[in-house]
C-alpha atoms as an extended CHARMM CRD file, in Angstrom:
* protein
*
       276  EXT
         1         1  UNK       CA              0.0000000000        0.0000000000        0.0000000000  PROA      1               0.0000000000
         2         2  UNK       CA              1.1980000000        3.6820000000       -0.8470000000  PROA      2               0.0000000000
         3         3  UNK       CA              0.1920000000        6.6400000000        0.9360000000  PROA      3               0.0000000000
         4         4  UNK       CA              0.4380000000        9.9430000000       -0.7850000000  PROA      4               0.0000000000
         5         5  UNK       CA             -0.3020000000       13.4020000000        0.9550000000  PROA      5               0.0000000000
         6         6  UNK       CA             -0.1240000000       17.3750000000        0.3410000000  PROA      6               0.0000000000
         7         7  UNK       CA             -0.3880000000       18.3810000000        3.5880000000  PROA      7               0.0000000000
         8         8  UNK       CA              0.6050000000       15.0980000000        6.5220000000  PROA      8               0.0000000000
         9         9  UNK       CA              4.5520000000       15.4580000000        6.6150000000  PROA      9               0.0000000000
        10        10  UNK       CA              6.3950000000       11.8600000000        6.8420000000  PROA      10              0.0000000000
        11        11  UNK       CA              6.1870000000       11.7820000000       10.3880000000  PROA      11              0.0000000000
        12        12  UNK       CA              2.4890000000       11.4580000000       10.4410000000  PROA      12              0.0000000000
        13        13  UNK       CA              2.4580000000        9.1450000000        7.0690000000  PROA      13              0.0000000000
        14        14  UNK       CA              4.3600000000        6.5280000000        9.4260000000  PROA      14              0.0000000000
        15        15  UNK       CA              2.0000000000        6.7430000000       12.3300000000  PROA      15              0.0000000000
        16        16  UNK       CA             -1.0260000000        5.6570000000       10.0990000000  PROA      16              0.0000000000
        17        17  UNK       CA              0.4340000000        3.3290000000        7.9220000000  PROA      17              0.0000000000
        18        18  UNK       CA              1.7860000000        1.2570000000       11.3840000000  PROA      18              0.0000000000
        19        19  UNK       CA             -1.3700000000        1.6330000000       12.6170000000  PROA      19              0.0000000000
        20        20  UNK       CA             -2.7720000000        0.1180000000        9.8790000000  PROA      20              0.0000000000
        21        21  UNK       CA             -0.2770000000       -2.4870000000        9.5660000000  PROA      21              0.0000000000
        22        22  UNK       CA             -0.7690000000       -3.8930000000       13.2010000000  PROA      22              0.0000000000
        23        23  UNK       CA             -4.7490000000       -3.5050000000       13.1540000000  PROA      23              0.0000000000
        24        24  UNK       CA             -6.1860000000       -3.1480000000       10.3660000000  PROA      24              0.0000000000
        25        25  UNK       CA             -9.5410000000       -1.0480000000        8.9840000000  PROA      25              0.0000000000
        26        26  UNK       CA            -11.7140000000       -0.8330000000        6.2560000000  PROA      26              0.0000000000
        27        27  UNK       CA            -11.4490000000        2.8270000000        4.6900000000  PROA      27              0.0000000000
        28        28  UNK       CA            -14.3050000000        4.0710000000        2.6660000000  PROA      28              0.0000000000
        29        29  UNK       CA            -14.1610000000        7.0320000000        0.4290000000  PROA      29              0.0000000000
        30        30  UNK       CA            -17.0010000000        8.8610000000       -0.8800000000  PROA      30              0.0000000000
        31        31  UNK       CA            -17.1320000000        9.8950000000       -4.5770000000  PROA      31              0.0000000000
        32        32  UNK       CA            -18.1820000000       13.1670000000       -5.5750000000  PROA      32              0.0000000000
        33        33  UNK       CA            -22.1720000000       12.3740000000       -6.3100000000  PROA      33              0.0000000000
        34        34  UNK       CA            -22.6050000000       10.8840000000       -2.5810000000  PROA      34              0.0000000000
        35        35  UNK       CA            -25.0190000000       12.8070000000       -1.1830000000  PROA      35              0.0000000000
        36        36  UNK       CA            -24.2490000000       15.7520000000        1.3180000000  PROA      36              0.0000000000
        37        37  UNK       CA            -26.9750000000       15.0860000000        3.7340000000  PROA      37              0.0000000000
        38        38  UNK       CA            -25.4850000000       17.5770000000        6.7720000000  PROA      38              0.0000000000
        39        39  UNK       CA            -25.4220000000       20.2510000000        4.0130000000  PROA      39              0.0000000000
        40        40  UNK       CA            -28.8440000000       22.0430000000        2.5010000000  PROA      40              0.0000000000
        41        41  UNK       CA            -28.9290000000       23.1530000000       -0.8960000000  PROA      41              0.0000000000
        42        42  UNK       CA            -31.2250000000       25.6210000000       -2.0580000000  PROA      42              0.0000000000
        43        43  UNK       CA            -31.7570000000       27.4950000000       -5.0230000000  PROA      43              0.0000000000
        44        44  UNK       CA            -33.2590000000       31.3590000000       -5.2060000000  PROA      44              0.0000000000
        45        45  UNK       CA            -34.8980000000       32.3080000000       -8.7500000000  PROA      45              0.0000000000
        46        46  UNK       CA            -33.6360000000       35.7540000000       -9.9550000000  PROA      46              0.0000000000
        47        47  UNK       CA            -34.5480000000       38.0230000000      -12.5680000000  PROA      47              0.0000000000
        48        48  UNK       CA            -31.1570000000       39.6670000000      -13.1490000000  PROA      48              0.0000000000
        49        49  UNK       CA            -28.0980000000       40.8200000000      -11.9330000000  PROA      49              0.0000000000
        50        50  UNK       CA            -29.1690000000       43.3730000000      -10.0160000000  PROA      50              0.0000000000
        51        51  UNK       CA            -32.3340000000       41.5420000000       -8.8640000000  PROA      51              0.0000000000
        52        52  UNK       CA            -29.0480000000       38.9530000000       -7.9050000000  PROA      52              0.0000000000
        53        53  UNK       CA            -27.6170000000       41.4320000000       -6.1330000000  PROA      53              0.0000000000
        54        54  UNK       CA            -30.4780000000       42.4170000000       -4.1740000000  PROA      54              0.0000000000
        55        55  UNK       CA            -31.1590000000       38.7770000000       -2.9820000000  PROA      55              0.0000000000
        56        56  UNK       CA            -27.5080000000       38.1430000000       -1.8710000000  PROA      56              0.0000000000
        57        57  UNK       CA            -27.3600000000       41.3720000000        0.3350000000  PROA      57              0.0000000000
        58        58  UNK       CA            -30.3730000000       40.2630000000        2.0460000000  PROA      58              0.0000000000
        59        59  UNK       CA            -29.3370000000       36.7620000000        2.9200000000  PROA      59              0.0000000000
        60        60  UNK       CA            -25.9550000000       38.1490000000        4.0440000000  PROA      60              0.0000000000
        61        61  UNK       CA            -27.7740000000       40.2340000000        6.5350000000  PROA      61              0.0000000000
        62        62  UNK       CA            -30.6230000000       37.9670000000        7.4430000000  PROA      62              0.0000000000
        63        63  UNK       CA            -29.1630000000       34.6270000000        7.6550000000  PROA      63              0.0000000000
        64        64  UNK       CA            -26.8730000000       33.0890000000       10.7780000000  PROA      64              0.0000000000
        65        65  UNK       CA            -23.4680000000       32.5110000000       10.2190000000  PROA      65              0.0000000000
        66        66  UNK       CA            -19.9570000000       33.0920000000       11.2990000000  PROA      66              0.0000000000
        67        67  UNK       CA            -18.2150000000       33.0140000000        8.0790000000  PROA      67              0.0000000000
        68        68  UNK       CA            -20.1110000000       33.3820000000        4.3550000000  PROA      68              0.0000000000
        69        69  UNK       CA            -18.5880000000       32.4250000000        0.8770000000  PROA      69              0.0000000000
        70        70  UNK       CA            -19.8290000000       33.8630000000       -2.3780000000  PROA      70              0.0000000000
        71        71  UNK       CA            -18.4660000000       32.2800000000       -5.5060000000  PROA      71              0.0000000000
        72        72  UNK       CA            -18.8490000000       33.7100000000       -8.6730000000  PROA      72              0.0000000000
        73        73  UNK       CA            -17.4850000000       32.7720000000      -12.1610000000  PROA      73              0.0000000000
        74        74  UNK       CA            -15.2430000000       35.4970000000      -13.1610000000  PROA      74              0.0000000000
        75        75  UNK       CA            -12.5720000000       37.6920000000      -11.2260000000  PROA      75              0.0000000000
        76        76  UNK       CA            -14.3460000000       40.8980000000      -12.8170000000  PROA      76              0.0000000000
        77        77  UNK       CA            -17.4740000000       40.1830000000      -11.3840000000  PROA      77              0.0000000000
        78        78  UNK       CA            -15.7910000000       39.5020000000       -8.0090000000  PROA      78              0.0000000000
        79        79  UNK       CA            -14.2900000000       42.7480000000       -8.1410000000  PROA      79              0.0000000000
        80        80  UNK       CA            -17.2680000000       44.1230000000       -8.5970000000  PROA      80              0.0000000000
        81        81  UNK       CA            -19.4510000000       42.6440000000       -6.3420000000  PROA      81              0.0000000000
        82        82  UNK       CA            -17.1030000000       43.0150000000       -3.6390000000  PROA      82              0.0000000000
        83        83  UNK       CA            -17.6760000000       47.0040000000       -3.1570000000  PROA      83              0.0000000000
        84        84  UNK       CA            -21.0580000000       46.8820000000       -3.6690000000  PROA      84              0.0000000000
        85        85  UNK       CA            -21.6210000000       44.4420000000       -0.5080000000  PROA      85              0.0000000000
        86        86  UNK       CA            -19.6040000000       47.0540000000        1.5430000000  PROA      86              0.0000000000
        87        87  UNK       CA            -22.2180000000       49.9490000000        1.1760000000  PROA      87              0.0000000000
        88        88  UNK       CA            -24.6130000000       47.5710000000        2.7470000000  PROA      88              0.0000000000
        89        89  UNK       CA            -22.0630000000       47.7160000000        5.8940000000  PROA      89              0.0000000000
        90        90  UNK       CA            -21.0710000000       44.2800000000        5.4560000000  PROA      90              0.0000000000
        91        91  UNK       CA            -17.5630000000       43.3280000000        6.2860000000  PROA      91              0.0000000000
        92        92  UNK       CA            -16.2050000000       41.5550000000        3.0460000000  PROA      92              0.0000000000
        93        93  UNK       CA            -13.3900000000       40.4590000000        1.1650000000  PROA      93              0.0000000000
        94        94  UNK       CA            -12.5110000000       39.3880000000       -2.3520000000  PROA      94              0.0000000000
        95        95  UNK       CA             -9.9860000000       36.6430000000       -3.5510000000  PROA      95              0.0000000000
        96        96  UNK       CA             -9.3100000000       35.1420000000       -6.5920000000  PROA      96              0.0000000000
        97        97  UNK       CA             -5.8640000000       34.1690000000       -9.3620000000  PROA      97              0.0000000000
        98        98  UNK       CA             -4.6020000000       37.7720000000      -10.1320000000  PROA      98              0.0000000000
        99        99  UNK       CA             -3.8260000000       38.0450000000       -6.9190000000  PROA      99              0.0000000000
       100       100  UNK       CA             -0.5560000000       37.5320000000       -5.4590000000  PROA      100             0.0000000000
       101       101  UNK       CA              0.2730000000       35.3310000000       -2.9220000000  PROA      101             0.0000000000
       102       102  UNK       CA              0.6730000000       37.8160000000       -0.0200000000  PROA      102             0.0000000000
       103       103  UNK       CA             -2.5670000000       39.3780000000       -0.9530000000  PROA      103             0.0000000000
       104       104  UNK       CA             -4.0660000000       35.8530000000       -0.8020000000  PROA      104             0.0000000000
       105       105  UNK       CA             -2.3760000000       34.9670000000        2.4510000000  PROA      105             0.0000000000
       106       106  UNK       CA             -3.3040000000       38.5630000000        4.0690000000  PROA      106             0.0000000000
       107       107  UNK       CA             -7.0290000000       37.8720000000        2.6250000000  PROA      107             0.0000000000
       108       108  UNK       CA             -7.1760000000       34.8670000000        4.2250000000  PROA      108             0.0000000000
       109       109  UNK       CA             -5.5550000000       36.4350000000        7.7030000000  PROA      109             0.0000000000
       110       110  UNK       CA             -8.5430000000       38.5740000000        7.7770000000  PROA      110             0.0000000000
       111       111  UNK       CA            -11.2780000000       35.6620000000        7.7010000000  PROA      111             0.0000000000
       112       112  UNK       CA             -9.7380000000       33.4460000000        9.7420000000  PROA      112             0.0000000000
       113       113  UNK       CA             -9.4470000000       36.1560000000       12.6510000000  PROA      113             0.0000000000
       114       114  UNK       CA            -12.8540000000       37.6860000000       11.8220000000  PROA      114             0.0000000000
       115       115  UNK       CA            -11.9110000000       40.5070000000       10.6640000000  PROA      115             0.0000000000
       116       116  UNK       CA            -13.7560000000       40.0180000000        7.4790000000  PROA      116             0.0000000000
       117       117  UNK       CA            -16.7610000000       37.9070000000        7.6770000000  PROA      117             0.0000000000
       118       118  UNK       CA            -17.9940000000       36.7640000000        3.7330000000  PROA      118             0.0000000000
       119       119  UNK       CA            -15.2350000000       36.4530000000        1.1220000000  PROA      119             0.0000000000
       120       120  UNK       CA            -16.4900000000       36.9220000000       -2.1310000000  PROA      120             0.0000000000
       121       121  UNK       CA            -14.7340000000       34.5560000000       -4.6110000000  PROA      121             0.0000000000
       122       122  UNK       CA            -13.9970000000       32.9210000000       -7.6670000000  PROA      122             0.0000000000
       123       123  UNK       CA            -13.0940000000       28.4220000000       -7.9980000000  PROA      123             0.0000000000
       124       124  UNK       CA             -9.4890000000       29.5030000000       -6.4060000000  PROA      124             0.0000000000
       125       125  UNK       CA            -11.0160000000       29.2890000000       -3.3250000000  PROA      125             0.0000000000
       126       126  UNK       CA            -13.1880000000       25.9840000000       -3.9770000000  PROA      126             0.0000000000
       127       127  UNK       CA            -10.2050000000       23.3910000000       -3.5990000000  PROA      127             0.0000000000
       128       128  UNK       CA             -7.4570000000       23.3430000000       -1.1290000000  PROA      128             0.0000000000
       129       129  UNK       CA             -8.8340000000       26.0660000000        1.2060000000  PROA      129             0.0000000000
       130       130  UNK       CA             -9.2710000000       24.6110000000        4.5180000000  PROA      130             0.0000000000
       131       131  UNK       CA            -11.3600000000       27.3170000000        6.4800000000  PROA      131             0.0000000000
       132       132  UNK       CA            -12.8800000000       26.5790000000       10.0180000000  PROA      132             0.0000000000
       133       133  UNK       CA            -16.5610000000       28.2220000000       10.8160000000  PROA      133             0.0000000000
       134       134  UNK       CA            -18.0130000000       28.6920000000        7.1230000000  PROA      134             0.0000000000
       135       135  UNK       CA            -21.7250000000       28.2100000000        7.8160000000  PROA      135             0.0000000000
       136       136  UNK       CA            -23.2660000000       29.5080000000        4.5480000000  PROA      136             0.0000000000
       137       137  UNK       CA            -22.0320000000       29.2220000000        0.8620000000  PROA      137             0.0000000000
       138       138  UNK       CA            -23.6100000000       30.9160000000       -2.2630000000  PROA      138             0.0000000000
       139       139  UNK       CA            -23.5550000000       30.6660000000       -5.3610000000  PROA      139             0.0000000000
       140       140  UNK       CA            -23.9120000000       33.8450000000       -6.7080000000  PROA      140             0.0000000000
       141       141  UNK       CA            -22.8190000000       32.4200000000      -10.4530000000  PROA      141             0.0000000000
       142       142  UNK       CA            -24.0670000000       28.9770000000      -10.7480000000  PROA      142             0.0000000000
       143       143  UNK       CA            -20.9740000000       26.5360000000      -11.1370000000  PROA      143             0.0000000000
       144       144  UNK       CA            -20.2140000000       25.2540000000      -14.6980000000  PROA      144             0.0000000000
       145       145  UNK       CA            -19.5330000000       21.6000000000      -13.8690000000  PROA      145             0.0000000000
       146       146  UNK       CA            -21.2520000000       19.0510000000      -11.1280000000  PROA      146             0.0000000000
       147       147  UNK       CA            -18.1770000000       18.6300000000      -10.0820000000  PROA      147             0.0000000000
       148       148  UNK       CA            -17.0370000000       22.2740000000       -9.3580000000  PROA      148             0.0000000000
       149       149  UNK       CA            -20.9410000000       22.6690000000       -7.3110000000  PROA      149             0.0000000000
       150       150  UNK       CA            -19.5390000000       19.9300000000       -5.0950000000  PROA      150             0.0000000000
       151       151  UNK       CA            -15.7140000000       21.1720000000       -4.4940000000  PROA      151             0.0000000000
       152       152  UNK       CA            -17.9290000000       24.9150000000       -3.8730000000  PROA      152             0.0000000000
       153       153  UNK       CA            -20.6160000000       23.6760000000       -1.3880000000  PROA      153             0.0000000000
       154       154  UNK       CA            -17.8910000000       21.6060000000        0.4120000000  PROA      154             0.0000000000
       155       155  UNK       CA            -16.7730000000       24.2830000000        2.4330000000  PROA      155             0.0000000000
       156       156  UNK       CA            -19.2930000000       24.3200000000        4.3780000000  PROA      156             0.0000000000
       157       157  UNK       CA            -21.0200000000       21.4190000000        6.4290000000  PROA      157             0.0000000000
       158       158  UNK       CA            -17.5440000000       19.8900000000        7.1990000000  PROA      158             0.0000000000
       159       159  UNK       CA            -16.4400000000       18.0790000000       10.5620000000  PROA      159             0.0000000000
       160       160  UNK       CA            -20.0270000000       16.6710000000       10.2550000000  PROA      160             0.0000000000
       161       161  UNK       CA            -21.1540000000       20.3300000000       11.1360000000  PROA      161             0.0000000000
       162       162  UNK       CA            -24.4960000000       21.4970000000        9.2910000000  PROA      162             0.0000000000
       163       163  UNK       CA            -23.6690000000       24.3600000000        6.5740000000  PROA      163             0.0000000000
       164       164  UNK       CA            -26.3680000000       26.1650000000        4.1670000000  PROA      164             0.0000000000
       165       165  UNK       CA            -25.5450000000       26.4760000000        0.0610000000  PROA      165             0.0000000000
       166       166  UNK       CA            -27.8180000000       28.6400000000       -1.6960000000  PROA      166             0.0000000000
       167       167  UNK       CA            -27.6650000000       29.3590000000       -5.5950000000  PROA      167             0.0000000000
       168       168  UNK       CA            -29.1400000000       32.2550000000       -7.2980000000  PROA      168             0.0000000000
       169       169  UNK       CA            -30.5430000000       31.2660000000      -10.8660000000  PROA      169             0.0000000000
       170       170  UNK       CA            -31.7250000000       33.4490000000      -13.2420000000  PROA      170             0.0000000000
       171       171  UNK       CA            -33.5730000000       31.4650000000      -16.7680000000  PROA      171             0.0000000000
       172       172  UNK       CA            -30.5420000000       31.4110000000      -18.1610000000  PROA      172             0.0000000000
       173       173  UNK       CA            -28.6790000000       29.1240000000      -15.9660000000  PROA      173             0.0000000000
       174       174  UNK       CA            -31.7250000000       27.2060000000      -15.3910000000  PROA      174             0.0000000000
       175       175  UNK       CA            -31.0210000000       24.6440000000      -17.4670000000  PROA      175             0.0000000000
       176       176  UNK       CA            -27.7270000000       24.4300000000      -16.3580000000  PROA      176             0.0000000000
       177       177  UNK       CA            -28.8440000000       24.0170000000      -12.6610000000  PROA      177             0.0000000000
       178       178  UNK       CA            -30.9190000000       21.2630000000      -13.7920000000  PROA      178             0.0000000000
       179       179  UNK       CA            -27.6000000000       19.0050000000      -15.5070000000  PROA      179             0.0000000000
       180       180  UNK       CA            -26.6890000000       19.3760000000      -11.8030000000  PROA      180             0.0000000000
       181       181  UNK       CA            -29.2160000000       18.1010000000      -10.4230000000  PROA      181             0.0000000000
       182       182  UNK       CA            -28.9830000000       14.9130000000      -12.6360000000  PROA      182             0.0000000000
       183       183  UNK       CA            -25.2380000000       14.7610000000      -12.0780000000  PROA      183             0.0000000000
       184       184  UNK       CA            -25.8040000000       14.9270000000       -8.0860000000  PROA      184             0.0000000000
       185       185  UNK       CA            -28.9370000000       12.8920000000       -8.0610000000  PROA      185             0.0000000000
       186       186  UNK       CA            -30.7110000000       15.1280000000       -5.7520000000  PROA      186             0.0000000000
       187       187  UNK       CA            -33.0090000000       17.4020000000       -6.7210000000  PROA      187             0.0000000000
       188       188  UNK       CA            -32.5070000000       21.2790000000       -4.9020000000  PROA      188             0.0000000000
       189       189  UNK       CA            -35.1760000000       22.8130000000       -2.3180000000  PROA      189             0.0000000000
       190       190  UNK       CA            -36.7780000000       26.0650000000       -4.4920000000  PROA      190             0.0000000000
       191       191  UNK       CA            -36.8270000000       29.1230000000       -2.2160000000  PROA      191             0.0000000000
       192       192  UNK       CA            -38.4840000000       32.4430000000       -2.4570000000  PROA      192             0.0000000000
       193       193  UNK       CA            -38.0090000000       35.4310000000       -0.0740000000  PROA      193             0.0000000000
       194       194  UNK       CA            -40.9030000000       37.8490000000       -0.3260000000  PROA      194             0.0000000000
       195       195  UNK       CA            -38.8460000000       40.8490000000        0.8760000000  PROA      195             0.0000000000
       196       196  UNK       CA            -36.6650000000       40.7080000000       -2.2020000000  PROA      196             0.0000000000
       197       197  UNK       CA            -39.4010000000       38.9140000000       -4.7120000000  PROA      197             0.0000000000
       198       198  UNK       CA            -38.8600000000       38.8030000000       -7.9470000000  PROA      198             0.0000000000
       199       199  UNK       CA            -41.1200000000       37.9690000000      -11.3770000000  PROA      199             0.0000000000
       200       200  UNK       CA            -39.1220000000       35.2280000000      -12.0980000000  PROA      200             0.0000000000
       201       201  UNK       CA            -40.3930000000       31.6210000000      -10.4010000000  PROA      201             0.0000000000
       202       202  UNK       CA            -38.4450000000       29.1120000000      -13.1790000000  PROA      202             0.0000000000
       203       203  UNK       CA            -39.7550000000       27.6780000000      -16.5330000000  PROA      203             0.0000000000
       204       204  UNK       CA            -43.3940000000       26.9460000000      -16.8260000000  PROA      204             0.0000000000
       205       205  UNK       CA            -44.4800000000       23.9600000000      -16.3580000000  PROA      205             0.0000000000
       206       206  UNK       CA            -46.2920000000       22.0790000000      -19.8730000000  PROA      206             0.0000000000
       207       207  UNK       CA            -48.7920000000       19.7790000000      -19.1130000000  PROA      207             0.0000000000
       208       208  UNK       CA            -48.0330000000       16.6920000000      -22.0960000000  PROA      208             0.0000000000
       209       209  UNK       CA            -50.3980000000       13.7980000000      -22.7560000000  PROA      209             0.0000000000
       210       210  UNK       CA            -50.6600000000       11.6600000000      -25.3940000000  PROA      210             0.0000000000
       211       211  UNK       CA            -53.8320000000       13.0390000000      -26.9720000000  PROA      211             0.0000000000
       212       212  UNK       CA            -54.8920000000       16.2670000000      -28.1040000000  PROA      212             0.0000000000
       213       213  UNK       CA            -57.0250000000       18.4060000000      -26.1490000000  PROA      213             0.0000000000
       214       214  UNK       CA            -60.9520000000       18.5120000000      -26.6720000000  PROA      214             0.0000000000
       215       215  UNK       CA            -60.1830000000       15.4690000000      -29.1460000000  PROA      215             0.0000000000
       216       216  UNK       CA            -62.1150000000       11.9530000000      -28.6720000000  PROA      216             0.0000000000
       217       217  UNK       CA            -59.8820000000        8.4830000000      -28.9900000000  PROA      217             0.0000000000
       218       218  UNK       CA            -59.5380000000        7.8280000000      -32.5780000000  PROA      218             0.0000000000
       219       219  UNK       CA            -61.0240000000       11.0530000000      -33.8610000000  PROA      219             0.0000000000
       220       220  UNK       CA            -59.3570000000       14.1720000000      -35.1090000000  PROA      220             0.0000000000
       221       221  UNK       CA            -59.4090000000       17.1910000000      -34.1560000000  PROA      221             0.0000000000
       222       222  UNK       CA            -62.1480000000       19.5440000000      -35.8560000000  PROA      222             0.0000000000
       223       223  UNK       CA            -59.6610000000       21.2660000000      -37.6740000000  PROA      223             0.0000000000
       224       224  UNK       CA            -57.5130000000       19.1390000000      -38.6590000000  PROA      224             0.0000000000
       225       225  UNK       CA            -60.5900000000       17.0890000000      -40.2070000000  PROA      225             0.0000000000
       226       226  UNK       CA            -61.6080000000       19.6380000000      -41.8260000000  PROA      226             0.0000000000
       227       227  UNK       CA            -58.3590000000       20.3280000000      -43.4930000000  PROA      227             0.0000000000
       228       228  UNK       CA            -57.7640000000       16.7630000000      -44.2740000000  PROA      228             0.0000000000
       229       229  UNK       CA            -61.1060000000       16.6740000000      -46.4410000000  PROA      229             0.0000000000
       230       230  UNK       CA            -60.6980000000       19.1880000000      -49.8060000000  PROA      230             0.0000000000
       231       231  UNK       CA            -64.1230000000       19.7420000000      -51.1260000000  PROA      231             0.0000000000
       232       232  UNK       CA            -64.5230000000       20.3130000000      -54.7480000000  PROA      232             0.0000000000
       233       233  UNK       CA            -64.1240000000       24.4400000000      -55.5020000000  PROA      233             0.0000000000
       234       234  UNK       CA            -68.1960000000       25.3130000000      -57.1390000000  PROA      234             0.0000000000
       235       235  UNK       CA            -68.1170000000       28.7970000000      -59.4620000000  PROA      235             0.0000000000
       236       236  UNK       CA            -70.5250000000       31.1380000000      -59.0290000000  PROA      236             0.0000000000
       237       237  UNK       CA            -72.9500000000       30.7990000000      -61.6190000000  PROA      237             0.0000000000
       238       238  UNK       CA            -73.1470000000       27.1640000000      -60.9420000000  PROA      238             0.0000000000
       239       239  UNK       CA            -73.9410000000       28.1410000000      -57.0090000000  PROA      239             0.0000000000
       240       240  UNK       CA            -76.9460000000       30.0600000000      -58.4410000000  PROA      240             0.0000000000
       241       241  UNK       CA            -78.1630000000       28.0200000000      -61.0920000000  PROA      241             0.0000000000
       242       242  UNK       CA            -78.9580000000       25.3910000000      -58.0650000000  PROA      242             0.0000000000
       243       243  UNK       CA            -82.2300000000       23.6470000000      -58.0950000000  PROA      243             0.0000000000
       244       244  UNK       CA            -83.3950000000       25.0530000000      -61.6770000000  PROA      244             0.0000000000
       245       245  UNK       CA            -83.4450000000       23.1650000000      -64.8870000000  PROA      245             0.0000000000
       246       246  UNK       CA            -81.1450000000       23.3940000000      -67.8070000000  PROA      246             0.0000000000
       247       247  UNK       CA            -82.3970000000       25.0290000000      -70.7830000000  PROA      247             0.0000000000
       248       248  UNK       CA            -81.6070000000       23.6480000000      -74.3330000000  PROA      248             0.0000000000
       249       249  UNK       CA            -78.3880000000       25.9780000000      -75.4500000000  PROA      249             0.0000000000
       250       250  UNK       CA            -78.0990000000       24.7900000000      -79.0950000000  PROA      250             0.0000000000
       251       251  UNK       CA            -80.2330000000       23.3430000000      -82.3340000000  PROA      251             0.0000000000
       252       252  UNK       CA            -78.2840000000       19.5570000000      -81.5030000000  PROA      252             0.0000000000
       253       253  UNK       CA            -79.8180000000       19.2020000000      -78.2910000000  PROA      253             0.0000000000
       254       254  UNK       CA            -83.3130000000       19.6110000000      -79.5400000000  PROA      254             0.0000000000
       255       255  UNK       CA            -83.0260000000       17.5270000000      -81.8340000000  PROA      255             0.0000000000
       256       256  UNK       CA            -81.8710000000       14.7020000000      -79.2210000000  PROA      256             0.0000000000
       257       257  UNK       CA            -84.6390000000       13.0350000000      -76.6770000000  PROA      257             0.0000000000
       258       258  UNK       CA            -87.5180000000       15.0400000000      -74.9090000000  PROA      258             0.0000000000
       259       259  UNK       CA            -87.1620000000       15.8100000000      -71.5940000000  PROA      259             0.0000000000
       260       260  UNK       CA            -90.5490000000       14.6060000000      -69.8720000000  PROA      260             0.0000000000
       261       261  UNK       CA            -93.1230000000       17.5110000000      -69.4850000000  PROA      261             0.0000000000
       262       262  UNK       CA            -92.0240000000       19.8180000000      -72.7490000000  PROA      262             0.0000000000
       263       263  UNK       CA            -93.0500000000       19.7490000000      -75.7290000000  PROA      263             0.0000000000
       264       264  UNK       CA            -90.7440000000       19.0860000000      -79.4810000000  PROA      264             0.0000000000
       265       265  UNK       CA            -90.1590000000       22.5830000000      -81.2340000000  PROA      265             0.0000000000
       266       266  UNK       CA            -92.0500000000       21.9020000000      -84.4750000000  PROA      266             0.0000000000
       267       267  UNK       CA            -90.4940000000       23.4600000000      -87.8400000000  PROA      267             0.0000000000
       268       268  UNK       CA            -92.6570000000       24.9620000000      -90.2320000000  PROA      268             0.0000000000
       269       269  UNK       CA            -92.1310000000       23.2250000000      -93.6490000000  PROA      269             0.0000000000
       270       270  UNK       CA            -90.1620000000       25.3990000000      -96.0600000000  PROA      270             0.0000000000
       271       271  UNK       CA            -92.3640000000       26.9010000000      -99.1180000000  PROA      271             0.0000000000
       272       272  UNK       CA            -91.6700000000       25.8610000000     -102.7180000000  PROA      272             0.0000000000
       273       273  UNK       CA            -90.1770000000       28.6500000000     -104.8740000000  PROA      273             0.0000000000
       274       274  UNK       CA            -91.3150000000       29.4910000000     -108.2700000000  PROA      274             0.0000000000
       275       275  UNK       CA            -89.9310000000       27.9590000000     -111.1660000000  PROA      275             0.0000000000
       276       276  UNK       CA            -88.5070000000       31.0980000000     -113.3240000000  PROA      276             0.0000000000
């Protein structure tokens, strides 16, 4: 057996592994799609950014927490949404890969002594950040990948304590919250907050059956019966002439059969001339 680590020095490798050796232990590892079951995951429809904005300033001042991540997709956006949180007197920080290493390590200073209570971030933060007290995690961006969701809401809830993870989706990440779900398995508890409400409640629902509606089994519908049937186009003159009877138009038809209730045409016989 191997044992590699980032963070146990060699010292600690050798206590486990002759631990191991003289009584040994089944060691299970969860996989990424196990279920967090000490961790709630909610998700907040939004109508914008701003409406986004709105929502996350209210659940930083509403909710209980000691320490508050807020993950976002881009560093611009967390370099914007940084200064906006502070004029709504909320003690906040912002981390993410331009920074350099003693801006990181002085960022992360201020969290862990409270100086700072939400750190608003990018997916620098998601792995290999191990910070004590984070009770609540939000999603401000939803994550692009099942996998990056999980490495997010995984700083909370840990040390089998219960932590909060709230996303904000607006219809155009809706779909992408939904490949989530499916990846995870677990479908996320919608949430609406009537302080900050917003017109947006998530794709309407479409009620599909396998018939049409107002149609009877094996019949059409009205219309489409109607279109499938092509009556024959009638002129005009034939529309009027309708119920009345055809007269003789030429010399050849009278001369044919007599129609019952008229009489022949008789021809007056033609008078001799005079011979010259």
């Amino acid at each position: 057996m191997r044992c590699f680590s980032a963070t146990l020095g060699h010292r600690g490798l050798r206590g486990i592994t002759e631990t191991l050796l003289d009584d040994p232990e089944i060691i299970s590892l969860s996989t990424v799609r196990d279920r967090h079951t000490n961790i709630t995951q909610q998700v907040i429809p939004a109508d914008d950014k701003l409406h986004k904005q709105r929502i996350l300033a209210w659940l930083l001042n509403n909710e209980t927490y000691d320490k508050a991540l807020v993950f976002t997709n881009t560093k611009l956006q967390a370099d914007a949404l940084g200064p906006e949180l502070r004029k709504q007197h909320l003690r906040v920080g912002v981390l993410h890969g331009d920074m350099t290493q003693d801006e990181r390590n002085q960022i992360m200073g201020f969290l862990r002594q409270g100086t700072i209570k939400v750190l608003v971030a990018t997916d620098v933060a998601a792995r290999g950040l191990d910070i004590k007290g984070v009770d609540l995690v939000i999603n401000f961006n939803m994550a692009r990948s099942g996998k990056d969701y999980v490495h997010r809401i995984g700083r909370t809830g840990r040390a089998g304590e219960q932590g909060l993870a709230i996303s904000l989706i607006t219809h155009q990440e809706w779909n992408l919250m939904t490949g989530i779900e499916r990846y995870l398995k677990h479908e996320f508890e919608q949430r609406s907050i009537k302080a900050v409400g917003g017109k947006y409640k998530g794709p309407k629902k479409i009620k599909s059956s396998g018939k049409s509606a107002g149609t009877k089994k094996g019949k059409l519908p009205e219309k489409e019966e109607k279109a499938k049937v092509k009556k024959p186009k009638q002129r005009l003159r034939d529309k009027k002439n309708i119920g009345k009877r055809r007269k003789p138009s030429s010399s050849k038809s009278q001369e044919g059969p007599v129609e019952a209730g008229h009489k022949p045409l008789s021809r007056k016989p033609a008078k001799p001339t005079k011979p010259q």
